[in-house]
ZALUMPA-642550 format. One record per residue (C-alpha): x, y, z. Coordinates in steps of 0.001 Angstrom, whole numbers, plus 524288, in hexadecimal, padded with zeros to 5 digits. Each point is the difference from the previous one (the first is absolute). Layout:
<pts>
XYZ
...
</pts>
This chain:
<pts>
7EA198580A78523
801C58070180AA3
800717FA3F80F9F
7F4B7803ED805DA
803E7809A480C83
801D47F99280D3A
8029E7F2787F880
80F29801878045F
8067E7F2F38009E
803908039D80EB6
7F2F38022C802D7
7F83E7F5787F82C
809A97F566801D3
7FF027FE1880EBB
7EFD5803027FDE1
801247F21C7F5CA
806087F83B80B45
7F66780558809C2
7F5E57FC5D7F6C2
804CE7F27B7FDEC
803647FBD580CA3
7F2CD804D18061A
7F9717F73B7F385
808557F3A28019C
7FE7E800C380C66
7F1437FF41800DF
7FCFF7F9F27F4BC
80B1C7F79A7FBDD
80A4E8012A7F3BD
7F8DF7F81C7F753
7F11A807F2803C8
8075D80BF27FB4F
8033B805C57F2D1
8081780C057FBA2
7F3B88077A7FC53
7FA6C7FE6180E47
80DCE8054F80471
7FF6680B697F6A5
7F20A803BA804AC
8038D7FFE880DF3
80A2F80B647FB7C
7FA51805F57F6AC
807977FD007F440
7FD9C7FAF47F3AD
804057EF48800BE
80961803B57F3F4
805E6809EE808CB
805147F62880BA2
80A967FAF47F6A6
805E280B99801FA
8022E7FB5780DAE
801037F0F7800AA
803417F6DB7F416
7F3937F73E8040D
7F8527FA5980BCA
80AD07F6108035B
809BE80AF580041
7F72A806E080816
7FE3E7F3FB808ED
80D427FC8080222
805B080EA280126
7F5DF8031880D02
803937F177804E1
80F3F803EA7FE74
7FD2B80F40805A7
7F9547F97D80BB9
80B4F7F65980217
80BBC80ABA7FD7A
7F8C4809C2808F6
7FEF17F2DA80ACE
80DFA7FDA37FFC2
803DE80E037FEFF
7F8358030380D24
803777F31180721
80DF3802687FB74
8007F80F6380563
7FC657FBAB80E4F
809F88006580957
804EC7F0188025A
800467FBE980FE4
8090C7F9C480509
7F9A57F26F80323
7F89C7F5AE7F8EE
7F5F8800AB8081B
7FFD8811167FE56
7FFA07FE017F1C9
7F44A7F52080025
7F92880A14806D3
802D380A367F6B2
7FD517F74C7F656
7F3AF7FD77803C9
7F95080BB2801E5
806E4805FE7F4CB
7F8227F5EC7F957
7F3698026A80624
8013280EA67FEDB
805298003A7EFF1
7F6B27F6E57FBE1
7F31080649806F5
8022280B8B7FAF0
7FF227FA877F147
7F74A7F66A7FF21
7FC838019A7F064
80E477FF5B7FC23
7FF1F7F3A780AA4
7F58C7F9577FB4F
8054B8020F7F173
80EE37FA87803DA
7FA877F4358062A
7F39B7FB987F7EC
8036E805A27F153
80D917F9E080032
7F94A7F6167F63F
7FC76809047F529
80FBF803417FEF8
8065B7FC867F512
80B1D7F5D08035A
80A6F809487FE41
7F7D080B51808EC
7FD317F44B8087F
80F597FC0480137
8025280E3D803EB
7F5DB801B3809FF
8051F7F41D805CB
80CA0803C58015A
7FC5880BF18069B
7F6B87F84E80822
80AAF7F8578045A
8091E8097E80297
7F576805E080ADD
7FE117F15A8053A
80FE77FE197FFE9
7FFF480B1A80BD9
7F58C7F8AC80975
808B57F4737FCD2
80D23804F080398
7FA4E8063F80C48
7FA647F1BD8042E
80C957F8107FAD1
8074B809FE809B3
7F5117FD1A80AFC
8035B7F25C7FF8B
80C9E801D17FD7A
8004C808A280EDB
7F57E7F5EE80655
7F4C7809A1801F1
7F8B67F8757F437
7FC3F7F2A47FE62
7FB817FE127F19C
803BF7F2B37FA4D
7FDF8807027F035
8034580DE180018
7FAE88015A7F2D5
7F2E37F9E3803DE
800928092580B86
8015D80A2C7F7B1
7F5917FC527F681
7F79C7FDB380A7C
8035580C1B806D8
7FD0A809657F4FE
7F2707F8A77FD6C
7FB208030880C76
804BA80E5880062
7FAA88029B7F2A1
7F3D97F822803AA
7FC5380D39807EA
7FD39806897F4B6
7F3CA7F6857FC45
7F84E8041380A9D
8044880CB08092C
7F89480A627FD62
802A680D4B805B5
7F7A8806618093E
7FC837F1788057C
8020B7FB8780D81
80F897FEFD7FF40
809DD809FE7FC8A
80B067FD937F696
808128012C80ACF
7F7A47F4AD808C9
801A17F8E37F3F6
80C4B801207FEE3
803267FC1680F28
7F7E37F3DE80000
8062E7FBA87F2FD
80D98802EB80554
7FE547F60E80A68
7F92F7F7427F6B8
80D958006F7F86E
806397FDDE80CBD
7FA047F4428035D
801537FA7B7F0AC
80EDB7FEE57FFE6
801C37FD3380CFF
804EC80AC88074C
</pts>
C-alpha cells in the first residue's frame, strides 16, 4: 500500500515526538497509549511503528534527545575563566535551558520510573555526566577558596534541585522575568556554596 502524501518520515517523525511529549507530559506515560499518540497526529496506531519500536522506545529516545541537546548546549558555551564565572554561567544556563522546556522537563525528572533498567542505566549516565560539570566547577571553587561546601556532590545535587525546582512553578507573563529569576537565584547559589 501506498504512504499516504505528507506522511514523510521527516515530517511525521518529529510530529510523533511532539505528540508524545505534549501527552506524557500532561497526562503521564502510563495514562497514555499508542492509539491516543496516533490520533493526536493523525495516523493510523499501526502506522507509529513506522517511527518508534514501542512506547518505551518512545519514552526513553525524547528523555535521551532532551539530555544530548542539554549537554550539547551547556557544552557549546564559551567556559570563563573562574570558578566562580562558571557557577554563574552555570546557573543561569540552567535556569534559562530548562524554562524554556518544561514538558521534556517534567518528563526527564518524573517518568524516569517507567524506564526500562537498561533505558534507565542510560539516562543516568547522561544525567550524570550534566551533574559531573556543576561538580568540577565547585571541587575547583573549593579547591581556589571562593567555596565552602563540605560534599561537593551534595552541593551539586542540591544545587540542581533548586534550579530545576523553577520549573514547578514560574509561569511567564507573572510578576518576575526569566531574567529576575535568574538574578535572585544566582545569588541564592551564591550564598549555598559559600561564596
Amino acid at each position: 500500500m501506498a504512504r499516504k502524501t505528507g506522511s514523510h518520515s521527516e515530517i511525521t517523525g518529529p510530529k510523533v515526538r511532539a505528540a508524545a511529549l505534549n501527552l506524557f507530559a500532561h497526562h503521564g506515560f502510563a495514562a497514555v497509549s499508542m492509539r491516543q499518540i496516533a490520533s493526536e497526529v493523525g495516523v493510523q496506531a499501526g502506522a507509529l511503528y513506522l517511527y518508534t519500536k514501542d512506547k518505551q522506545s518512545l519514552l526513553f529516545d525524547l528523555m535521551r534527545a532532551h539530555m544530548d541537546e542539554l549537554l550539547a548546549a551547556w557544552s557549546a558555551r564559551p567556559q570563563r575563566a573562574t570558578p566562580l564565572e562558571q557557577l554563574e554561567d552555570f546557573a543561569r544556563f540552567h535556569i534559562q535551558f530548562h524554562l524554556d522546556r518544561p514538558d521534556a522537563v517534567f518528563i526527564a525528572y518524573m517518568e524516569l520510573r517507567n524506564l526500562s533498567e537498561d533505558n534507565f542505566a542510560a539516562i543516568e549516565a547522561l544525567r550524570r555526566q550534566y551533574e559531573q560539570q556543576l561538580e568540577q566547577i565547585l571541587e575547583a571553587g573549593r579547591a581556589a577558596g571562593v567555596m565552602s561546601v563540605p560534599d561537593t556532590r551534595l552541593a551539586t545535587m542540591a544545587v540542581i534541585a533548586m534550579l530545576t525546582g523553577v520549573n514547578t512553578w514560574y509561569r511567564e507573563g507573572g510578576r518576575l522575568s526569566q531574567e529576575a529569576v535568574a538574578d535572585i537565584y544566582w545569588d541564592m547559589v551564591r550564598g549555598a556554596v559559600g561564596a
